[in-house]
Structures are given as C-alpha cells and as structure tokens.
N, C-alpha and C positions, 0 to 999 in steps of 0.2 A: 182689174180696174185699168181701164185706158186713163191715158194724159197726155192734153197735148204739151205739157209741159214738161214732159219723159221724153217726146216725141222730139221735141226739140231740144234738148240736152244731148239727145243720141246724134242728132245730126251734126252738131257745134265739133262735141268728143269727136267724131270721125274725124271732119275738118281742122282738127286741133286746136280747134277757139275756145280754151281753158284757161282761167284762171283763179288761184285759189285766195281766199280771203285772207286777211290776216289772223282774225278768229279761228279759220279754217284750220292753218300752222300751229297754232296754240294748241285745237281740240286734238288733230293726227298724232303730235308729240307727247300729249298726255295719255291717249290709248296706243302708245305704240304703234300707230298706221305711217304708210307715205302716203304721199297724195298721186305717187305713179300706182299703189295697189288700188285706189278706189278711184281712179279713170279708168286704168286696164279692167275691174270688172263689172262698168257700170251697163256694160251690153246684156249681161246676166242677170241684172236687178230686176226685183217686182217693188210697183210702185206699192207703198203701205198709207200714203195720206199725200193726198194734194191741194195745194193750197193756190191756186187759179188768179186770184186780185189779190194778194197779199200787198202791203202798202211800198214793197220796196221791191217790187216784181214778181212775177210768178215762180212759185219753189215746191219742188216736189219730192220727200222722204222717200227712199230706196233703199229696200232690202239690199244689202251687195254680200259679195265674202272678201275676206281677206286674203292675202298669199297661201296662207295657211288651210283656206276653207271656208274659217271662223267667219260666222255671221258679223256684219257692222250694216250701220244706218248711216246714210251718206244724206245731207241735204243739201239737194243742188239749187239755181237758182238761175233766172236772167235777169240782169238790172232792170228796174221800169223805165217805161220808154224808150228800150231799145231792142234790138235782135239778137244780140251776141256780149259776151261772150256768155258761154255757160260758168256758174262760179262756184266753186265749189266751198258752201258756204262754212259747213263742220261736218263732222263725223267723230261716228263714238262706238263702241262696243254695247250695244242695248242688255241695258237692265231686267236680268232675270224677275225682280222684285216687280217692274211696272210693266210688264210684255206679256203678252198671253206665249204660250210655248211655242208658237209660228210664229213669234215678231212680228206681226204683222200686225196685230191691234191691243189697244194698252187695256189693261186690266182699268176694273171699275171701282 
C-alpha cells in the first residue's frame, strides 16, 4: 500500500521534525519501547492502515520492529493544517489475539 502520509512522515524523520505525543510517552513506557527505536525504524515499515482526512490530521499505522526485531505498530501522524512535524502518536506491541499472523490486518 502506498501513502502519501508514509511519504511524508519519511521525509519529516529525515529532516528531524519529530515529535512525540504525550500519549505517545505513555503507550512506549507501558510496552517497553523508546521512541529513538520507532524513529530509527520507521524507514523499514510497511504501512498496515491509513487514515488520509482523519479529523486531527492525517495518520498512518506502520508495521516497524523494535531494537530487538520484535514487531510493533507505530502510529504516526501530522497535525491538521499543517506540514510538519511528523508526531509520533502511540505505539504498542500488536495483539496476537486481534492480528492476523502478518500484523498487518486485524482479525474479523
């Protein structure tokens, strides 16, 4: 799946225009992530779901791994109405229970 709001998240990460939520802090702390392992490998990600006119800007679900390897779901984001930064909204270790075995689409 293309996106151009992958697209644009990669180009921000290059340029270093990251910032992470405060939610974001919450969700890394509670699955044991940083938020330098899911910038360092959002170059690696496949998008899983994008969400294009989302009401608080465009945000798009990526497969990433962790330090470790370990699969995680990063969702990024750019505030509405504007260009920058990329934000990196939460991230979680996806659920066996709700994922198909590719993480990539949820069980029905």
């Amino acid at each position: 799946m293309t996106s151009k709001t992958f697209e644009q998240i990669l180009r921000l990460v290059d340029l270093e225009d990251v910032r992470v939520s405060d939610h974001g802090y919450d969700e890394l702390a509670a699955d044991g992530l940083s938020a330098r392992e899911c910038i360092a490998s959002v170059g690696g990600g496949t998008v899983v779901e994008d969400y294009p006119d989302y009401a608080k800007g465009p945000c798009v679900l990526v497969l990433q791994a962790d330090d470790q390897g370990r699969p995680i779901h990063v969702l990024w984001g750019v505030p509405k109405g504007s260009s920058s930064p990329a934000v990196l909204v939460t991230a979680y270790r996806p659920d066996q229970e709700r994922w198909e075995a590719d993480l990539l689409r949820r069980k029905t």
